[in-house]
N, CA, C and O atoms as a GROMACS GRO file, in nm:
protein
  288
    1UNK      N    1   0.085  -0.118   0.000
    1UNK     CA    2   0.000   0.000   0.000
    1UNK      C    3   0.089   0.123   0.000
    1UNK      O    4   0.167   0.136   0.094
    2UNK      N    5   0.084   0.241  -0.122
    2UNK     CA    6   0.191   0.318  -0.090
    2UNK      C    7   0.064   0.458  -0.047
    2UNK      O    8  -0.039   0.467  -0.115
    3UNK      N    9   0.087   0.540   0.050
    3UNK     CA   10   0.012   0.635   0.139
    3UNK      C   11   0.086   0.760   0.075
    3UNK      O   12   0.205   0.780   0.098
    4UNK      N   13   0.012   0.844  -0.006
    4UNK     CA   14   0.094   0.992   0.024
    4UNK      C   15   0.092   1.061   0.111
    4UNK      O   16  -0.018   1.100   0.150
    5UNK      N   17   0.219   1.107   0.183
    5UNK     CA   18   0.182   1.195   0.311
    5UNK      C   19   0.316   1.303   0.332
    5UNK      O   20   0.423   1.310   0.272
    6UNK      N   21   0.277   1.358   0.410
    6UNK     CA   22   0.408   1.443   0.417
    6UNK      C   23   0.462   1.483   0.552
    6UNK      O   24   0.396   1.542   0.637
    7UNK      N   25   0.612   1.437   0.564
    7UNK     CA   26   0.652   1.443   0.708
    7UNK      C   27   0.724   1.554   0.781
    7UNK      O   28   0.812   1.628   0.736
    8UNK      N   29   0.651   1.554   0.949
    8UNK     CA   30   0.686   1.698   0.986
    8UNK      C   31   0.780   1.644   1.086
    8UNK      O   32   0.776   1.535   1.143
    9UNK      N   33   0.886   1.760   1.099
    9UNK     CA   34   1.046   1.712   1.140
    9UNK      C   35   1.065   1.773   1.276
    9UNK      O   36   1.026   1.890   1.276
   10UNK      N   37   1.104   1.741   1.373
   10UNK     CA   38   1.119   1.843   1.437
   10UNK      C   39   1.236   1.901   1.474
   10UNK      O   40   1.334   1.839   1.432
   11UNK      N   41   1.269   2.027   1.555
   11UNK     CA   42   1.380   2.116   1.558
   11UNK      C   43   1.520   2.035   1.531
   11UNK      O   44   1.620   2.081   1.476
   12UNK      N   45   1.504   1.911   1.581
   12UNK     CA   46   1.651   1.816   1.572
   12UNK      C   47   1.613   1.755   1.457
   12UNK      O   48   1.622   1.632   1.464
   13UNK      N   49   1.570   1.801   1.346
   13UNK     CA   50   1.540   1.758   1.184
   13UNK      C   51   1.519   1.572   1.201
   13UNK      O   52   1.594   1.510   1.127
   14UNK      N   53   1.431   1.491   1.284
   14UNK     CA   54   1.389   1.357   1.297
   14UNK      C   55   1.210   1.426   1.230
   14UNK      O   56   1.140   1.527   1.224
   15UNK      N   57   1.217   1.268   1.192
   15UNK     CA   58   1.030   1.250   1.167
   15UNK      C   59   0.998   1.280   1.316
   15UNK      O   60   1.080   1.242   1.400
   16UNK      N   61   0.856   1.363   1.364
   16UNK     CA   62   0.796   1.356   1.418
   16UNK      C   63   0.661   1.321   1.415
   16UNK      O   64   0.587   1.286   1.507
   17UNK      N   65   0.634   1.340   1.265
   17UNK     CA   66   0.488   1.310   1.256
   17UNK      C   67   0.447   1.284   1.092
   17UNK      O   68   0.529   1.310   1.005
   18UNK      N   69   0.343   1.244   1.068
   18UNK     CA   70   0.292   1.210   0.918
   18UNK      C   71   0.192   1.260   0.886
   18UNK      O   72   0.089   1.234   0.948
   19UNK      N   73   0.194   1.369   0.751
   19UNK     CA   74   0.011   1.409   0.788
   19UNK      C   75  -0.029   1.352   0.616
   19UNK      O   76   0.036   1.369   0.513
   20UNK      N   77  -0.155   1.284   0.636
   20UNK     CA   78  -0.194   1.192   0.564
   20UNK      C   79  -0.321   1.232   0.494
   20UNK      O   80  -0.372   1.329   0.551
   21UNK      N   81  -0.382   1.196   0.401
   21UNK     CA   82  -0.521   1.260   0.363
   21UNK      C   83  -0.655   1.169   0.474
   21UNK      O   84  -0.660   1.049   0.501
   22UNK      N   85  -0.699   1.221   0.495
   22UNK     CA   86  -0.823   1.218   0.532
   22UNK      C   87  -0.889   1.049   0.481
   22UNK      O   88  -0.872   0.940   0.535
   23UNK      N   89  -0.939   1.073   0.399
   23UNK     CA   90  -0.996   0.941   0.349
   23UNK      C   91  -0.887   0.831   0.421
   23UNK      O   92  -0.938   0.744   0.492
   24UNK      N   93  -0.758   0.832   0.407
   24UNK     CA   94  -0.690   0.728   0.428
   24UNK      C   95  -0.674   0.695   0.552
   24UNK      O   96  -0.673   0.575   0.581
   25UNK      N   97  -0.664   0.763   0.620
   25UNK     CA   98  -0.680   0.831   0.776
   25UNK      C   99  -0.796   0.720   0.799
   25UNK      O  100  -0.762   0.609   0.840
   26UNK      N  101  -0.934   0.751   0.772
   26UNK     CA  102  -1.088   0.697   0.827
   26UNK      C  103  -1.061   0.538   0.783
   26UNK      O  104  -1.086   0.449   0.864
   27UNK      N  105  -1.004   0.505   0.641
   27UNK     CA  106  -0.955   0.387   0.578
   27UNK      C  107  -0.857   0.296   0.715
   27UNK      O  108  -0.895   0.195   0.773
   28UNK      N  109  -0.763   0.350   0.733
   28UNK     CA  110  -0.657   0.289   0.841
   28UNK      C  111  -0.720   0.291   1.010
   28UNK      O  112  -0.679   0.197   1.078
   29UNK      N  113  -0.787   0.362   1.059
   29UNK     CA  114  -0.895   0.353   1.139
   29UNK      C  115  -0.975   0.247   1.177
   29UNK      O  116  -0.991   0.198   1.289
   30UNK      N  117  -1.027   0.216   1.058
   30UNK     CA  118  -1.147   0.149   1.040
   30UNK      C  119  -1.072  -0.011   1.052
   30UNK      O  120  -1.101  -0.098   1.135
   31UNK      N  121  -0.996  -0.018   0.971
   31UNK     CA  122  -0.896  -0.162   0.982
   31UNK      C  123  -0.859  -0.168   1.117
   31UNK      O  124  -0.867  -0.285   1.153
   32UNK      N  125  -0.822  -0.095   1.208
   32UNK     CA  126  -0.736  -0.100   1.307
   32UNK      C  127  -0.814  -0.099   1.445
   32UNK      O  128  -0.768  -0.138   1.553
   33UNK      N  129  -0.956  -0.040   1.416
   33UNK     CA  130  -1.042  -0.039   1.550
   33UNK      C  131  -1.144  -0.194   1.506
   33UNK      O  132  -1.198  -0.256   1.598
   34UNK      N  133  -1.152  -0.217   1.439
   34UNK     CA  134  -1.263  -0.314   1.354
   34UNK      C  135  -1.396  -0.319   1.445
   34UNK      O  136  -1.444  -0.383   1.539
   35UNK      N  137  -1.418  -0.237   1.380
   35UNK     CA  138  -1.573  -0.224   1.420
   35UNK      C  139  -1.682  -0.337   1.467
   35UNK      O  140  -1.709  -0.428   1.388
   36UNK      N  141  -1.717  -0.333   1.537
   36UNK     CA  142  -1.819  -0.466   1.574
   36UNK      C  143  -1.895  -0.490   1.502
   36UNK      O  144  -1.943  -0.381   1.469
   37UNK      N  145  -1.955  -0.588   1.435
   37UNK     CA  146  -2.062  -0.624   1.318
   37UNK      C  147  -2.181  -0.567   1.427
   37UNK      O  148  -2.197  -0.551   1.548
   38UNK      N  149  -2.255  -0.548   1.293
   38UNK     CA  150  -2.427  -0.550   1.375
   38UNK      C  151  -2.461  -0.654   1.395
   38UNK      O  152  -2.398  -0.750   1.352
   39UNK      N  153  -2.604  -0.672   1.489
   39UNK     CA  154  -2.681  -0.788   1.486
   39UNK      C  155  -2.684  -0.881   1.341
   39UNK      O  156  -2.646  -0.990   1.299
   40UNK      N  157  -2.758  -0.758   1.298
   40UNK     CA  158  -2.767  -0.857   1.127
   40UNK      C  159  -2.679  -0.918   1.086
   40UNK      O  160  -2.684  -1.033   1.043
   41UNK      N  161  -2.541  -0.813   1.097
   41UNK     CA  162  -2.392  -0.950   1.033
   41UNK      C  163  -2.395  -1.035   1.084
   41UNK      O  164  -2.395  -1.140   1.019
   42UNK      N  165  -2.398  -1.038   1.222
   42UNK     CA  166  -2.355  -1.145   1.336
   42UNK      C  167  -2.453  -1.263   1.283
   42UNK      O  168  -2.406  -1.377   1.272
   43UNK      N  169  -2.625  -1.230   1.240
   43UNK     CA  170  -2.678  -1.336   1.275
   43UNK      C  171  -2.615  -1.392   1.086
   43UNK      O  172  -2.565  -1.504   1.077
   44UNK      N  173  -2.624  -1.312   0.969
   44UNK     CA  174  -2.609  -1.350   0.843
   44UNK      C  175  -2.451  -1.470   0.875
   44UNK      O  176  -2.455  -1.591   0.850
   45UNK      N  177  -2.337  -1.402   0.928
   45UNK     CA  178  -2.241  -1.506   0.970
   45UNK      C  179  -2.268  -1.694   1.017
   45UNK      O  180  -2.226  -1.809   0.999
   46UNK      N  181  -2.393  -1.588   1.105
   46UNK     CA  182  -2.429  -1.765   1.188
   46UNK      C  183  -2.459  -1.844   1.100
   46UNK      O  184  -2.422  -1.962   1.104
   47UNK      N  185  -2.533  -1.793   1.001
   47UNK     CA  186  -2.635  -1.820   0.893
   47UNK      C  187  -2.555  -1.919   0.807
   47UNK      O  188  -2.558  -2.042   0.798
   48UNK      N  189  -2.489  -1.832   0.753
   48UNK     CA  190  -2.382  -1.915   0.611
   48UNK      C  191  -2.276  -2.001   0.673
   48UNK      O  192  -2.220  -2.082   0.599
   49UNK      N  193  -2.230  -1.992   0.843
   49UNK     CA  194  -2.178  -2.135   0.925
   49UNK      C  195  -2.235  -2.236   0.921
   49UNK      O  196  -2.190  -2.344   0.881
   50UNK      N  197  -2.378  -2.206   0.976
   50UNK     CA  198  -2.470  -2.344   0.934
   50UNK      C  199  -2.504  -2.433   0.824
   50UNK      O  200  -2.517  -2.555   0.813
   51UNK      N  201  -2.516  -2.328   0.741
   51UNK     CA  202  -2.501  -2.361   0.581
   51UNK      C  203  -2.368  -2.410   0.526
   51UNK      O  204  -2.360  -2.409   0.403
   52UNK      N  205  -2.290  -2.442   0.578
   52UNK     CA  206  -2.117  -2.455   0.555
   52UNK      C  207  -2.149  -2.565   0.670
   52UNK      O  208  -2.161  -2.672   0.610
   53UNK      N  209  -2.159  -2.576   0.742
   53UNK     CA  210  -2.124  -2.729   0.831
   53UNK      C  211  -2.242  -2.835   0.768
   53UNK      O  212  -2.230  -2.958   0.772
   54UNK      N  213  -2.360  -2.762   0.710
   54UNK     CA  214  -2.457  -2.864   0.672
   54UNK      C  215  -2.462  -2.894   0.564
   54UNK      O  216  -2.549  -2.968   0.520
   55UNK      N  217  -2.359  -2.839   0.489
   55UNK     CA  218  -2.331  -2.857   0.306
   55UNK      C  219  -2.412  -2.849   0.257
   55UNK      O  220  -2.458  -2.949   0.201
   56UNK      N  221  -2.498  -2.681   0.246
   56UNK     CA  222  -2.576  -2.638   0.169
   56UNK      C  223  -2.553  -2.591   0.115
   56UNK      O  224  -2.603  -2.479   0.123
   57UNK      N  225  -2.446  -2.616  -0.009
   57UNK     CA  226  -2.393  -2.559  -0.175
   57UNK      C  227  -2.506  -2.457  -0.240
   57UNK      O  228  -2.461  -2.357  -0.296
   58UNK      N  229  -2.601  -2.468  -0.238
   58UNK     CA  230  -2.691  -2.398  -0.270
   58UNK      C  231  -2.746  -2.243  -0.213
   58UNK      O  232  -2.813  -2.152  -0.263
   59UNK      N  233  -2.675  -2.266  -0.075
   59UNK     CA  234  -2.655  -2.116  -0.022
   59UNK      C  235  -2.558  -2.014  -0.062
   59UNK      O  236  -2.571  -1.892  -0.063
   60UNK      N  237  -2.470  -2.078  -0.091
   60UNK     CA  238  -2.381  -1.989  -0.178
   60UNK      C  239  -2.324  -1.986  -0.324
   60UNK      O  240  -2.326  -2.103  -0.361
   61UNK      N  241  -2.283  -1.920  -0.406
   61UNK     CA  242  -2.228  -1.887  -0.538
   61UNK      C  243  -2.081  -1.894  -0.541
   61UNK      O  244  -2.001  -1.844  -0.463
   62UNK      N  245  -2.054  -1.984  -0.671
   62UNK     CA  246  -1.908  -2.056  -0.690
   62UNK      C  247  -1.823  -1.925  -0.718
   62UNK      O  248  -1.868  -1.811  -0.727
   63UNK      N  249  -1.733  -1.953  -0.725
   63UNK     CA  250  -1.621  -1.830  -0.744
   63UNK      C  251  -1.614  -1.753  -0.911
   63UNK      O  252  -1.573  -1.641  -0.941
   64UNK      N  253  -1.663  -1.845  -0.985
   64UNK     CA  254  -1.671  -1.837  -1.151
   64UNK      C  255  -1.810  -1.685  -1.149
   64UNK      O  256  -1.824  -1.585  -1.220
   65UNK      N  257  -1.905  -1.752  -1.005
   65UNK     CA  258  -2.051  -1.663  -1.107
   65UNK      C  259  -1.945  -1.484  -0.987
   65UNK      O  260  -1.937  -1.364  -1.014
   66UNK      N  261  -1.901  -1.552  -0.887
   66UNK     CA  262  -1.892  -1.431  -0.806
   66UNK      C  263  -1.800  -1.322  -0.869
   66UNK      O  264  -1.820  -1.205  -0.838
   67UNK      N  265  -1.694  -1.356  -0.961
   67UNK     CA  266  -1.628  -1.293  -1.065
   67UNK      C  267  -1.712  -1.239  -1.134
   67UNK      O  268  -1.723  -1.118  -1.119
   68UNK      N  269  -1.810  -1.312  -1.242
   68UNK     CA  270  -1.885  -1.241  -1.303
   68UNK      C  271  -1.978  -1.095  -1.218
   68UNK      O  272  -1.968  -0.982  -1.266
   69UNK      N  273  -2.027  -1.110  -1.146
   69UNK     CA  274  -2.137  -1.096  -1.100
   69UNK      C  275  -2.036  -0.933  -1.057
   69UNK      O  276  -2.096  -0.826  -1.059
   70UNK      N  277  -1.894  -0.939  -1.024
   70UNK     CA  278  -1.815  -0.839  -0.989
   70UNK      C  279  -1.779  -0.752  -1.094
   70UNK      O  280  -1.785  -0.629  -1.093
   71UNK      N  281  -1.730  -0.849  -1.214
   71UNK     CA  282  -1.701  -0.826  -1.327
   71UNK      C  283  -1.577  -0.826  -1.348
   71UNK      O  284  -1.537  -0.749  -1.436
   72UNK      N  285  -1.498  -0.893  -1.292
   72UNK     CA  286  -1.384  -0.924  -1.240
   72UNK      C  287  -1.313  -1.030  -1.309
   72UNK      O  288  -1.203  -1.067  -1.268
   0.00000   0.00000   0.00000
Protein backbone atom coordinates (compact mmCIF):
# COMPACT_ATOMS: atom_id res chain seq x y z
CA UNK A 1 0.00 0.00 0.00
CA UNK A 2 1.91 3.18 -0.90
CA UNK A 3 0.12 6.35 1.39
CA UNK A 4 0.94 9.92 0.24
CA UNK A 5 1.82 11.95 3.11
CA UNK A 6 4.08 14.43 4.17
CA UNK A 7 6.52 14.43 7.08
CA UNK A 8 6.86 16.98 9.86
CA UNK A 9 10.45 17.13 11.40
CA UNK A 10 11.19 18.43 14.37
CA UNK A 11 13.80 21.16 15.58
CA UNK A 12 16.51 18.16 15.72
CA UNK A 13 15.40 17.58 11.84
CA UNK A 14 13.89 13.57 12.97
CA UNK A 15 10.31 12.50 11.67
CA UNK A 16 7.96 13.56 14.18
CA UNK A 17 4.88 13.10 12.56
CA UNK A 18 2.92 12.09 9.18
CA UNK A 19 0.11 14.09 7.88
CA UNK A 20 -1.95 11.92 5.64
CA UNK A 21 -5.21 12.60 3.63
CA UNK A 22 -8.23 12.18 5.32
CA UNK A 23 -9.97 9.41 3.49
CA UNK A 24 -6.90 7.28 4.28
CA UNK A 25 -6.81 8.31 7.76
CA UNK A 26 -10.88 6.97 8.27
CA UNK A 27 -9.55 3.87 5.78
CA UNK A 28 -6.57 2.89 8.41
CA UNK A 29 -8.95 3.53 11.39
CA UNK A 30 -11.47 1.49 10.40
CA UNK A 31 -8.96 -1.62 9.82
CA UNK A 32 -7.37 -1.00 13.07
CA UNK A 33 -10.42 -0.39 15.51
CA UNK A 34 -12.63 -3.14 13.54
CA UNK A 35 -15.73 -2.24 14.20
CA UNK A 36 -18.19 -4.66 15.74
CA UNK A 37 -20.62 -6.24 13.18
CA UNK A 38 -24.27 -5.50 13.75
CA UNK A 39 -26.81 -7.88 14.86
CA UNK A 40 -27.67 -8.57 11.27
CA UNK A 41 -23.92 -9.50 10.33
CA UNK A 42 -23.55 -11.45 13.36
CA UNK A 43 -26.78 -13.36 12.75
CA UNK A 44 -26.09 -13.50 8.43
CA UNK A 45 -22.41 -15.05 9.70
CA UNK A 46 -24.29 -17.65 11.88
CA UNK A 47 -26.35 -18.20 8.93
CA UNK A 48 -23.82 -19.15 6.11
CA UNK A 49 -21.78 -21.35 9.25
CA UNK A 50 -24.70 -23.44 9.34
CA UNK A 51 -25.01 -23.61 5.81
CA UNK A 52 -21.17 -24.55 5.55
CA UNK A 53 -21.24 -27.29 8.31
CA UNK A 54 -24.57 -28.64 6.72
CA UNK A 55 -23.31 -28.57 3.06
CA UNK A 56 -25.76 -26.38 1.69
CA UNK A 57 -23.93 -25.59 -1.75
CA UNK A 58 -26.91 -23.98 -2.70
CA UNK A 59 -26.55 -21.16 -0.22
CA UNK A 60 -23.81 -19.89 -1.78
CA UNK A 61 -22.28 -18.87 -5.39
CA UNK A 62 -19.08 -20.56 -6.90
CA UNK A 63 -16.21 -18.31 -7.44
CA UNK A 64 -16.71 -18.37 -11.51
CA UNK A 65 -20.51 -16.63 -11.07
CA UNK A 66 -18.91 -14.31 -8.06
CA UNK A 67 -16.28 -12.93 -10.65
CA UNK A 68 -18.85 -12.41 -13.03
CA UNK A 69 -21.37 -10.96 -11.00
CA UNK A 70 -18.15 -8.39 -9.89
CA UNK A 71 -17.01 -8.26 -13.27
CA UNK A 72 -13.84 -9.23 -12.40
Amino acid sequence: MSITHQILVGEDGKPTAALIPWSVFVELRELVDGEEPTAEEREACQEAERDRREGNREAFVSLEELEKELGI
